[in-house]
C-alpha positions as CSV (number, residue, x, y, z in Angstrom):
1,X,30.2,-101.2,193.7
2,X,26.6,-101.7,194.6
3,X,24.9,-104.0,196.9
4,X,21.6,-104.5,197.2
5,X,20.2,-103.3,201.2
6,X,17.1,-104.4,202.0
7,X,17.0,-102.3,205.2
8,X,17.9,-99.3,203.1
9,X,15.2,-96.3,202.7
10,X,14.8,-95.2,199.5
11,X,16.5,-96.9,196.6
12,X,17.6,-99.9,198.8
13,X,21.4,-99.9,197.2
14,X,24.3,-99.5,199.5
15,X,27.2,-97.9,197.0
16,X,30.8,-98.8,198.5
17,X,34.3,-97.3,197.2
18,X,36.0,-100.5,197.0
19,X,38.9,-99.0,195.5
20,X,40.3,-98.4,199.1
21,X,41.5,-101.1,201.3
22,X,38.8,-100.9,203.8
23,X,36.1,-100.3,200.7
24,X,37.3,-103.9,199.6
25,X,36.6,-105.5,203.3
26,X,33.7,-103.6,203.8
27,X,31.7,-104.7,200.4
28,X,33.7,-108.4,200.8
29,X,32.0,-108.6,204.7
30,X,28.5,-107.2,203.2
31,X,28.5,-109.5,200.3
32,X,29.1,-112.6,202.8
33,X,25.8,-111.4,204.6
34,X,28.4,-110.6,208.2
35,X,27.5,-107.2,210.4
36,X,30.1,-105.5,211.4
37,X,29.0,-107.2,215.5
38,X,29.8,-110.4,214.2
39,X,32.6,-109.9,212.4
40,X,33.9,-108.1,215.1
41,X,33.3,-111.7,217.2
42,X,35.2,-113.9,214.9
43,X,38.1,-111.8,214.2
44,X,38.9,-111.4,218.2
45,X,38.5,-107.0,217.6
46,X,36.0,-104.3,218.4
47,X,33.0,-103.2,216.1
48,X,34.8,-100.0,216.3
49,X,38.3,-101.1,214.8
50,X,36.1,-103.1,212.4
51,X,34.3,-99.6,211.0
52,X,37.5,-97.7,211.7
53,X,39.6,-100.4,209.4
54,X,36.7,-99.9,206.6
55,X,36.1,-95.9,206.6
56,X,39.8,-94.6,207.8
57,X,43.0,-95.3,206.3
58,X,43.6,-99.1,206.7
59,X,47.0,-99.1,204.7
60,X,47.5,-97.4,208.2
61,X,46.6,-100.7,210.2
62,X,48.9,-103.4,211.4
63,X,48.9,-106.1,208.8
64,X,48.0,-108.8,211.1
65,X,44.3,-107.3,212.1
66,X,44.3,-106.8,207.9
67,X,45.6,-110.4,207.3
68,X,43.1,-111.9,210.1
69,X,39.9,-110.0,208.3
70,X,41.2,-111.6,204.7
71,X,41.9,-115.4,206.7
72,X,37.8,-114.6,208.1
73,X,36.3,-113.1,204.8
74,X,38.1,-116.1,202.8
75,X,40.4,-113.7,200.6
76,X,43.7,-113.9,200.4
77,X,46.0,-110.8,201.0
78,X,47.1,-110.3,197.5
79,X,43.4,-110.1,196.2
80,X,42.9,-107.3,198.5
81,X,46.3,-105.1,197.5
């Protein structure tokens, strides 16, 4: 996938791997226009476990911090498995 980065050097495009878990929540929260900060806010958890949930192994994270990110980004769980 490919989004478009505007605060990017160079060619400007973000590529994600949204074939993992946390790919699919990271390009879902970019395409919604959300920082990780804000995100972070809304969903009651750290910037950090935001980022760790998007770049680690997030089949690995409880399903409830995965289930609140899908309730915030407006997904539901089965479009993200």
């Amino acid at each position: 996938m490919e989004l478009k980065c505007t605060e990017c050097s160079g060619t400007g495009i973000i590529l994600i791997d949204d074939a993992t878990l946390g790919g699919k929540l990271r390009a879902i929260r970019m395409q919604q226009g959300i920082g990780v900060r804000e995100a972070a806010r809304r969903a009651g958890m750290s910037p950090t476990t935001i980022v760790n949930i998007e770049t680690k192994d997030a089949t690995k994270t409880a399903i409830e911090k995965i289930k609140t990110l899908a309730d915030l980004y407006g997904v539901s769980l089965n479009e993200l498995f």
